[in-house]
N, CA, C and O atoms as CSV, one atom per row, in Angstrom:
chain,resi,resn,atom,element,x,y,z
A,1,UNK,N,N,-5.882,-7.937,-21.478
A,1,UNK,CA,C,-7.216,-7.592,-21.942
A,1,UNK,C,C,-8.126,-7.408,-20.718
A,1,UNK,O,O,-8.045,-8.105,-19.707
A,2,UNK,N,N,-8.953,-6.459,-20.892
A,2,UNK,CA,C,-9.912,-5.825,-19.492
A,2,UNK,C,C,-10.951,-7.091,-19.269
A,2,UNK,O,O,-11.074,-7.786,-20.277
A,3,UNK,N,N,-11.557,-7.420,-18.362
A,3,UNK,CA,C,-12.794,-7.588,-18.408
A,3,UNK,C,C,-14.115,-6.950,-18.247
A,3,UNK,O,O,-14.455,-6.837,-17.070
A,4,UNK,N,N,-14.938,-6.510,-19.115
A,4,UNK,CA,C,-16.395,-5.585,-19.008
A,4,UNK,C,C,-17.245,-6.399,-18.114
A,4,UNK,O,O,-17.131,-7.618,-17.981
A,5,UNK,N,N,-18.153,-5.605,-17.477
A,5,UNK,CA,C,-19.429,-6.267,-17.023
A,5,UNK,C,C,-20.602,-5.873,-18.270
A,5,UNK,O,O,-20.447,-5.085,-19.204
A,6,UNK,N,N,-21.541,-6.518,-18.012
A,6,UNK,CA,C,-22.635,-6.437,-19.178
A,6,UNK,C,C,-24.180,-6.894,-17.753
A,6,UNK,O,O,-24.346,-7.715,-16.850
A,7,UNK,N,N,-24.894,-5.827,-18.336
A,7,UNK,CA,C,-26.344,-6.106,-17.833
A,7,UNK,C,C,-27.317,-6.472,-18.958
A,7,UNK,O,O,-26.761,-6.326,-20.047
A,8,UNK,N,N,-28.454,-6.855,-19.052
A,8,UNK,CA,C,-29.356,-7.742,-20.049
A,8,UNK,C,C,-30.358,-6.477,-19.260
A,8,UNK,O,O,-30.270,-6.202,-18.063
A,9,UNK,N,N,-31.242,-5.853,-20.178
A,9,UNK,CA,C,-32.063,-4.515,-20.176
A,9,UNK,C,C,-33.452,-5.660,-19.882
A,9,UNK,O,O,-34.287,-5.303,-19.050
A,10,UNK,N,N,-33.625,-6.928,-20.551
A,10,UNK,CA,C,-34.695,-7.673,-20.529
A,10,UNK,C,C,-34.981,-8.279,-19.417
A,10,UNK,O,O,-35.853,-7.877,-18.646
A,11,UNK,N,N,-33.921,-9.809,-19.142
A,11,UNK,CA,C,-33.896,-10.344,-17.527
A,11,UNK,C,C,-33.434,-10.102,-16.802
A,11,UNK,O,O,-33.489,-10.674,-15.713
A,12,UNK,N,N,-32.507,-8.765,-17.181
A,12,UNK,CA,C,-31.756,-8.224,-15.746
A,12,UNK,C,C,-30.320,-9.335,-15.172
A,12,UNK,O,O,-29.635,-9.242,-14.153
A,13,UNK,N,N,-30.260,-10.471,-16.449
A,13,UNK,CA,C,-28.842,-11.115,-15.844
A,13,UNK,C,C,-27.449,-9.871,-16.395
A,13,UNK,O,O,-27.115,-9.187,-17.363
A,14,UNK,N,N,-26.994,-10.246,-14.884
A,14,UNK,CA,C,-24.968,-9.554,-14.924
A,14,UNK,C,C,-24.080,-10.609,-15.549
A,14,UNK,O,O,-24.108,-11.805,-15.260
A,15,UNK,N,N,-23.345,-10.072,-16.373
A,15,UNK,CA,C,-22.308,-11.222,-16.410
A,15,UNK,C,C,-20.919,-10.607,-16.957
A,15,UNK,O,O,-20.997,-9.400,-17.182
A,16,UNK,N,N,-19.854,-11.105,-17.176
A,16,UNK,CA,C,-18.694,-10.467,-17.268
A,16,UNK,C,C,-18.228,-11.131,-18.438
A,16,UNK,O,O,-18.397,-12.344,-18.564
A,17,UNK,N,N,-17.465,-10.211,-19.598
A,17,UNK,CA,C,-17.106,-10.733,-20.470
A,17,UNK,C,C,-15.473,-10.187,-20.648
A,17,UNK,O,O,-15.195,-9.104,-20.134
A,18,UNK,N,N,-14.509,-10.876,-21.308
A,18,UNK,CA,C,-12.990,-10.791,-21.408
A,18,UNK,C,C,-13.172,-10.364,-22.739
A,18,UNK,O,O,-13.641,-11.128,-23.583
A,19,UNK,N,N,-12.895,-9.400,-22.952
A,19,UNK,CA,C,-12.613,-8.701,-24.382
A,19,UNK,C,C,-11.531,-7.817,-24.315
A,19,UNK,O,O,-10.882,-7.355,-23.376
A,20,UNK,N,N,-11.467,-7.635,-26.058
A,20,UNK,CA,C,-9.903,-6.762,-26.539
A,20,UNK,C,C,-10.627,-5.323,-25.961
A,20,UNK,O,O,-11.812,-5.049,-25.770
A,21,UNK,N,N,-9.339,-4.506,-25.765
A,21,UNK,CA,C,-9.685,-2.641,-25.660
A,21,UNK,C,C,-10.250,-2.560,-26.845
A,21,UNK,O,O,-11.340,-2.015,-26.672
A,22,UNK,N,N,-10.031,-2.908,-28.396
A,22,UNK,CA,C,-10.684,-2.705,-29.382
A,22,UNK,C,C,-11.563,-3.411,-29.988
A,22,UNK,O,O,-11.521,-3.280,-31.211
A,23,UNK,N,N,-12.608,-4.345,-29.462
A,23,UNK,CA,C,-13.339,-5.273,-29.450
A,23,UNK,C,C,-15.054,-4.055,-29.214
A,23,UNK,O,O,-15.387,-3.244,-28.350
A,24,UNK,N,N,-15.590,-4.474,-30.280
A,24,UNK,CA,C,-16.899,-3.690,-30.056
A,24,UNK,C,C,-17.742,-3.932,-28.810
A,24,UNK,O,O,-17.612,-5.110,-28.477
A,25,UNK,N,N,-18.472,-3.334,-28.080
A,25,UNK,CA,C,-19.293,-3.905,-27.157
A,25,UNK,C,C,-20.023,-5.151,-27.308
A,25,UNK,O,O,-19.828,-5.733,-28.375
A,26,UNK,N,N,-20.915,-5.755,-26.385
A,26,UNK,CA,C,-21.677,-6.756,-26.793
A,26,UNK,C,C,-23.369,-5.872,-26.894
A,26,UNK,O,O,-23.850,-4.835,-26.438
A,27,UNK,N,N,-23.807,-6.960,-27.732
A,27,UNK,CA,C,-25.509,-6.207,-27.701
A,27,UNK,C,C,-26.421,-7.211,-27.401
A,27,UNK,O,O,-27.559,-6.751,-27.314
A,28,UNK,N,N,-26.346,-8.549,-27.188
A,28,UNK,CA,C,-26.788,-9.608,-27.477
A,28,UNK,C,C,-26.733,-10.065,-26.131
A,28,UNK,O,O,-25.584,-10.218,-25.716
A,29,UNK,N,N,-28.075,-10.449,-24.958
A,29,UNK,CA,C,-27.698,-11.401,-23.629
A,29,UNK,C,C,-27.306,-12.787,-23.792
A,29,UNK,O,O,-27.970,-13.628,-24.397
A,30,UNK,N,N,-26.362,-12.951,-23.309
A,30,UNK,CA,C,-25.574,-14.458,-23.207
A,30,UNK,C,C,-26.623,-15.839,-22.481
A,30,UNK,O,O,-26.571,-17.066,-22.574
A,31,UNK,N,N,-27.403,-15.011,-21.860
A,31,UNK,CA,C,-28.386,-16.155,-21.252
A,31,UNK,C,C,-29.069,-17.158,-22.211
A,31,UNK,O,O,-29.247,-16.788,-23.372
A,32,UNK,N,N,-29.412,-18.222,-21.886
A,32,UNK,CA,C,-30.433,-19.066,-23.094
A,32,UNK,C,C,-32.067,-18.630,-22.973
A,32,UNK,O,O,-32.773,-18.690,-21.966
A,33,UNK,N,N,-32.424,-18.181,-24.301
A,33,UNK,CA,C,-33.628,-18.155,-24.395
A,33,UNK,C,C,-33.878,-16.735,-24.228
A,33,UNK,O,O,-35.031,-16.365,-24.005
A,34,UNK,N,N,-32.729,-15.721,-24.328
A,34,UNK,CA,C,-33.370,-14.407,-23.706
A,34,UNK,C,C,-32.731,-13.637,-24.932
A,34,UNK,O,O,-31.504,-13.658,-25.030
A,35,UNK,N,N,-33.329,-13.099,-25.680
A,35,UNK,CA,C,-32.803,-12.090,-26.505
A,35,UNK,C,C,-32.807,-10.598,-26.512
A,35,UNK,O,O,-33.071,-9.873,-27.471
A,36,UNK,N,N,-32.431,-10.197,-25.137
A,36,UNK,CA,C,-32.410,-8.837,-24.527
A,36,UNK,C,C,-30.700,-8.472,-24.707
A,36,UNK,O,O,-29.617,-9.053,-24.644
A,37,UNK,N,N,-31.330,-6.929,-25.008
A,37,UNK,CA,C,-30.114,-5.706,-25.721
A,37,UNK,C,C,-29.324,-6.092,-23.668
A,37,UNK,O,O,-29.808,-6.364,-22.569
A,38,UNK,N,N,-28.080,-5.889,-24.199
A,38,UNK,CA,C,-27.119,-5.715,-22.721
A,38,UNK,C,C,-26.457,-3.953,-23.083
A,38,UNK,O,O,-26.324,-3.301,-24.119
A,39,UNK,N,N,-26.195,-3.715,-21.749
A,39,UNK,CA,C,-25.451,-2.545,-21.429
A,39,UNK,C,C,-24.687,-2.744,-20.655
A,39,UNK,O,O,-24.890,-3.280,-19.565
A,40,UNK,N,N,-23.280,-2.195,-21.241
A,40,UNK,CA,C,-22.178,-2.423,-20.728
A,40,UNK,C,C,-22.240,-1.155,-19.063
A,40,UNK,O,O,-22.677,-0.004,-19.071
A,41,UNK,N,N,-21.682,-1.874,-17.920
A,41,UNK,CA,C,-21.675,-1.387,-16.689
A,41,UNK,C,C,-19.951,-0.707,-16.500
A,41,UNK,O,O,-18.865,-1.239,-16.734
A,42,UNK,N,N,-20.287,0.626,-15.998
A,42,UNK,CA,C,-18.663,0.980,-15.283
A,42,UNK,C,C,-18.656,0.031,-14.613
A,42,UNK,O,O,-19.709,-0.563,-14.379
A,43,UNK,N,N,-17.148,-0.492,-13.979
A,43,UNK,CA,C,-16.479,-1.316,-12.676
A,43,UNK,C,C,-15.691,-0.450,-12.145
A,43,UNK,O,O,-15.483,0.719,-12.470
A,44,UNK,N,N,-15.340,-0.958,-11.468
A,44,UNK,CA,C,-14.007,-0.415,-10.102
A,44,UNK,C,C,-12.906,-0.423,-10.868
A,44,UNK,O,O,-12.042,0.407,-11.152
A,45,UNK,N,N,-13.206,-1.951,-11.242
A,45,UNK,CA,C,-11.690,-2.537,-12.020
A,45,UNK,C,C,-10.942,-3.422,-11.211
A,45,UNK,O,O,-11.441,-3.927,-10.205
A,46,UNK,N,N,-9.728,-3.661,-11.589
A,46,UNK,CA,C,-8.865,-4.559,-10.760
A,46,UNK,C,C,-8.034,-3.330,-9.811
A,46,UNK,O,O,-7.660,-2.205,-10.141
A,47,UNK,N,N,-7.940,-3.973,-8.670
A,47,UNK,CA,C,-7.285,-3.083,-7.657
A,47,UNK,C,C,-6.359,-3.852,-6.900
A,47,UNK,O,O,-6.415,-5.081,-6.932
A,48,UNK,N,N,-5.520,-3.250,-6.225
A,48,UNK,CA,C,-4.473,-4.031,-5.089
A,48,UNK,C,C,-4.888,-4.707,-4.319
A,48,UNK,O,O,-6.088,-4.456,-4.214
A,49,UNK,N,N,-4.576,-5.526,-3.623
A,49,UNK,CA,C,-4.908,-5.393,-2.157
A,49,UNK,C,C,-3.546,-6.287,-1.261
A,49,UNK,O,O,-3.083,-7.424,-1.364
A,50,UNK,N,N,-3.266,-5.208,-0.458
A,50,UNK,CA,C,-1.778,-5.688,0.429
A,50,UNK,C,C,-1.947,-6.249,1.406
A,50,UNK,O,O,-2.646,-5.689,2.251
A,51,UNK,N,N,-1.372,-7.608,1.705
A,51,UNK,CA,C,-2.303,-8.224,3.321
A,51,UNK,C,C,-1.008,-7.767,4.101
A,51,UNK,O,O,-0.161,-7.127,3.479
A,52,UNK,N,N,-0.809,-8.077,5.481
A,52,UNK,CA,C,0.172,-7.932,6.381
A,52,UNK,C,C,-0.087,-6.435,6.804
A,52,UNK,O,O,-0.941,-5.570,6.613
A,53,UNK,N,N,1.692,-6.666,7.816
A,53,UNK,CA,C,1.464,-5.149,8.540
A,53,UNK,C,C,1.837,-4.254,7.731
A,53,UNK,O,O,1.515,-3.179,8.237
A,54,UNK,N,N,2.488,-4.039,6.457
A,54,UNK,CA,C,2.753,-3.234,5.524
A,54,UNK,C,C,4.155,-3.101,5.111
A,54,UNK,O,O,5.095,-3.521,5.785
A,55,UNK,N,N,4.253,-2.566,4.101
A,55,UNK,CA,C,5.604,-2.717,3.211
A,55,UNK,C,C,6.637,-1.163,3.317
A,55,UNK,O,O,6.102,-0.136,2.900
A,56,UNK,N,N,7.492,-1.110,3.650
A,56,UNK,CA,C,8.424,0.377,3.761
A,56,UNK,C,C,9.305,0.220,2.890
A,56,UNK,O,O,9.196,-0.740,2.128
A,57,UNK,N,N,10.444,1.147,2.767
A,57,UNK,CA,C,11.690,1.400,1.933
A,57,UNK,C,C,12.617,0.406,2.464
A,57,UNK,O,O,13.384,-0.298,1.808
A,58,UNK,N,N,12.427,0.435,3.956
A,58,UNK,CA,C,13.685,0.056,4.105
A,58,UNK,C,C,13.696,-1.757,4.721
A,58,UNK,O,O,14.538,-2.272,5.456
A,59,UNK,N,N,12.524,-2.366,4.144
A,59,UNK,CA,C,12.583,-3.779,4.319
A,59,UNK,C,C,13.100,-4.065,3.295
A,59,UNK,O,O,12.918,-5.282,3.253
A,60,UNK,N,N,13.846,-3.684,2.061
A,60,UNK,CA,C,14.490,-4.066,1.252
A,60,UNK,C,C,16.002,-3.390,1.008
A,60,UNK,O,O,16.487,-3.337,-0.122
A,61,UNK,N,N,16.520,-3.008,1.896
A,61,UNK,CA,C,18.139,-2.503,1.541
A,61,UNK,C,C,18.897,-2.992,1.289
A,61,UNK,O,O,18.674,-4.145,1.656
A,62,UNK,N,N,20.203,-2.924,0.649
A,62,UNK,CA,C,21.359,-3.316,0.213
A,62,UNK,C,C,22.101,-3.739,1.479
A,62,UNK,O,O,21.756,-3.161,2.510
A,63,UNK,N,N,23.147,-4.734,1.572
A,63,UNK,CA,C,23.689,-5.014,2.172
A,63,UNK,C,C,24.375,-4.038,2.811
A,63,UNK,O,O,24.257,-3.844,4.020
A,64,UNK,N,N,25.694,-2.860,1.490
A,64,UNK,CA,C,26.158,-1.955,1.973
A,64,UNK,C,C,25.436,-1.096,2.903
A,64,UNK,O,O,25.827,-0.869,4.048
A,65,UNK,N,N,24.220,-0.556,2.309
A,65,UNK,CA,C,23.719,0.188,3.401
A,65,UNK,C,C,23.196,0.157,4.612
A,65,UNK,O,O,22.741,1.123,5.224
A,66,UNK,N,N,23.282,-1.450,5.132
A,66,UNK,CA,C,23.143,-2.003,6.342
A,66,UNK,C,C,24.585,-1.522,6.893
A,66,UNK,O,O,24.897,-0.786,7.829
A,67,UNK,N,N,25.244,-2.145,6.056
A,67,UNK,CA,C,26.503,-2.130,6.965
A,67,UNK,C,C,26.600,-0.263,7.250
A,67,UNK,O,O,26.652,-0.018,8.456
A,68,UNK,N,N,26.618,0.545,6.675
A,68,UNK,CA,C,26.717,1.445,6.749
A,68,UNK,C,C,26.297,2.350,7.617
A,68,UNK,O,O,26.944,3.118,8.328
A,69,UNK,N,N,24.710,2.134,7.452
A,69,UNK,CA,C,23.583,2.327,9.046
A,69,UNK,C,C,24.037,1.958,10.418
A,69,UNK,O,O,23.994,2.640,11.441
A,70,UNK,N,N,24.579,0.473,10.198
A,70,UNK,CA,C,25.128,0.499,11.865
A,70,UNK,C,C,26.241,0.775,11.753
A,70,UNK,O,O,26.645,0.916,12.907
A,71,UNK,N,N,27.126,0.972,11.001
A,71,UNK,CA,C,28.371,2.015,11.298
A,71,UNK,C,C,28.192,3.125,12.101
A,71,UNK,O,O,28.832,3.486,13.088
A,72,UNK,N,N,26.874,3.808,11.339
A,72,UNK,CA,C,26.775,5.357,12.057
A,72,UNK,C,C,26.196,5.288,13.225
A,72,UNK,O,O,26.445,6.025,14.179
A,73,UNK,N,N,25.137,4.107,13.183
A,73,UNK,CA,C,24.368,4.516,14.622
A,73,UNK,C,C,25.256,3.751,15.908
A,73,UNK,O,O,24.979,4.041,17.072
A,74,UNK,N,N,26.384,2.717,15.575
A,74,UNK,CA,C,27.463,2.673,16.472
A,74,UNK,C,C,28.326,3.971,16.807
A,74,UNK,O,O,28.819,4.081,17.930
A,75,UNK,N,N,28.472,4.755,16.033
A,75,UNK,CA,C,29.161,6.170,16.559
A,75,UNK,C,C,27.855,7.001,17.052
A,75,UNK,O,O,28.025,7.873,17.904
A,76,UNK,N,N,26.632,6.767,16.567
A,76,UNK,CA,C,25.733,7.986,17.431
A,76,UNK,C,C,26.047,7.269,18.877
A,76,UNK,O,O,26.467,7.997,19.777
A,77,UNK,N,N,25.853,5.831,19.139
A,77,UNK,CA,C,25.792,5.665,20.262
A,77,UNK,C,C,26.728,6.027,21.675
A,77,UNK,O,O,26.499,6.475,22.798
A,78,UNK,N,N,27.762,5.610,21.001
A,78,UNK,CA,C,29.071,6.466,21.594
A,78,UNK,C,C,28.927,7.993,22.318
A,78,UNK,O,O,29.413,8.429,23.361
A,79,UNK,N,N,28.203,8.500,21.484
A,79,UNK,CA,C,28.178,10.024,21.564
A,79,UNK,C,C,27.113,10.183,22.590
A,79,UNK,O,O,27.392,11.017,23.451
A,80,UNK,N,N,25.972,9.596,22.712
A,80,UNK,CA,C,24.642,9.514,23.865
A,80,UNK,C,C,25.514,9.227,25.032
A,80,UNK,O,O,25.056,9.837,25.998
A,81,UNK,N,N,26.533,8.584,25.338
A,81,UNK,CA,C,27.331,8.134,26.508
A,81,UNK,C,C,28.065,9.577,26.907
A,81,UNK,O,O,28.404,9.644,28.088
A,82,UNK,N,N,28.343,10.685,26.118
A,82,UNK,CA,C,28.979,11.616,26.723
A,82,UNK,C,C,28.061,12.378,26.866
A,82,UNK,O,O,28.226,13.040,27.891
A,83,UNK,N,N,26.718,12.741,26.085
A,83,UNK,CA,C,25.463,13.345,27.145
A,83,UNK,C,C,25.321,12.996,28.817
A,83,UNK,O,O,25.377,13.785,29.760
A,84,UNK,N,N,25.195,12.087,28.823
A,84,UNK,CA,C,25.194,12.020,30.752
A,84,UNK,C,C,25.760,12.764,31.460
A,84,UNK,O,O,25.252,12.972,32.562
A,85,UNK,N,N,27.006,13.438,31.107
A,85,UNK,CA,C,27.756,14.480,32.476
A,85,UNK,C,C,26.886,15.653,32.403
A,85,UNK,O,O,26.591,16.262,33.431
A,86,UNK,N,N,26.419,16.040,31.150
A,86,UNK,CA,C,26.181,17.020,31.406
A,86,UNK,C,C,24.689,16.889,32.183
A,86,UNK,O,O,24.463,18.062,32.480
A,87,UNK,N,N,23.792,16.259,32.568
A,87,UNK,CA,C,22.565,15.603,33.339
A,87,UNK,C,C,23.370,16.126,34.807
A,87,UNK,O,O,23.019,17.035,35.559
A,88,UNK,N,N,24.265,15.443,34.891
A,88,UNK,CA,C,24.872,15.380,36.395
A,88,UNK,C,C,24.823,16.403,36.738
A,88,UNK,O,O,24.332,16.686,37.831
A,89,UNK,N,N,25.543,17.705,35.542
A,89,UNK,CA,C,25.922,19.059,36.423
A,89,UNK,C,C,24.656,19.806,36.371
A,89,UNK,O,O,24.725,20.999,36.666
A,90,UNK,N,N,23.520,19.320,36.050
A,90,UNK,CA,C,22.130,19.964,36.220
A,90,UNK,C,C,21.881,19.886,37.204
A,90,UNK,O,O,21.392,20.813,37.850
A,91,UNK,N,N,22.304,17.987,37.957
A,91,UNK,CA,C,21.783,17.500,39.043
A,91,UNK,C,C,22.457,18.019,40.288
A,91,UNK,O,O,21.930,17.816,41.382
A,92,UNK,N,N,23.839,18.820,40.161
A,92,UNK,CA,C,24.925,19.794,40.979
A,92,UNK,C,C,24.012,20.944,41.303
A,92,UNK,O,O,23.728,21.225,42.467
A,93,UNK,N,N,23.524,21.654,40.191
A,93,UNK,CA,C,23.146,23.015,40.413
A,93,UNK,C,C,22.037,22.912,41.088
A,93,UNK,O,O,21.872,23.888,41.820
A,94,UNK,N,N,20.935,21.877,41.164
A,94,UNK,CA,C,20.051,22.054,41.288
A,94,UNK,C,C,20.386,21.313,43.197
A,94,UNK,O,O,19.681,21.658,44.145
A,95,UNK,N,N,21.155,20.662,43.284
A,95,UNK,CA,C,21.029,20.803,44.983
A,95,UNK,C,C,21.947,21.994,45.233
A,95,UNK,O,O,21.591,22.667,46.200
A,96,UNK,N,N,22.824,22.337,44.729
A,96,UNK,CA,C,23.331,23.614,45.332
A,96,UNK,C,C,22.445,24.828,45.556
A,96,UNK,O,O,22.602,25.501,46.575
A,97,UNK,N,N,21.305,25.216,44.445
A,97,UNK,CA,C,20.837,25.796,45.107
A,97,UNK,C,C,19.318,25.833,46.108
A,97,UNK,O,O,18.688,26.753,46.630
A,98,UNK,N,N,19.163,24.542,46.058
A,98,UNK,CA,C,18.143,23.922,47.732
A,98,UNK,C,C,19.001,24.242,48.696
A,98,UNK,O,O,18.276,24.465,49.665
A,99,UNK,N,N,20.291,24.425,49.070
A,99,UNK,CA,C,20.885,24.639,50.144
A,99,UNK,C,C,21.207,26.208,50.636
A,99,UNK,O,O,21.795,26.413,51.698
């Protein structure tokens, strides 16, 4: 069930009331001694709010797909180790032709 805000048109008190979605408005101020018409106020409403550094996909994976992830990125790594020669024969051409 939502909670409404309600304003008093007379003393100007706010106050918040817990009612059904199908529950008539209120008309009547809740204050003592004040018999001023209320009008119900838009709100924001209830909203999120996430503390920390933030939440991704993949702070929650399956075991398999751990295991799986470093399966592959153990073979990418492998593969970065045979990039280097070819660095070297850059590093060939490039004193061969200073000389």
């Amino acid at each position: 069930m939502p909670t409404y805000d309600y304003k008093c048109d007379k003393c100007g008190f706010v106050f918040e009331e817990f009612q059904s979605i199908n529950a008539q408005p209120l008309k009547k101020c809740k204050k003592e001694k004040c018999d001023g018409t209320v009008q119900r106020l838009f709100s924001a409403g209830a909203g999120f709010l996430f503390k920390g550094s933030g939440f991704y996909i993949t702070d929650y994976r399956s075991d398999s797909y751990k295991k799986k992830a470093s399966a592959d990125s153990s073979a990418t790594g492998s593969s970065a180790k045979t990039d280097s020669p070819s660095s070297k024969s850059s590093d060939t051409k490039s004193t061969s032709s200073s000389s």
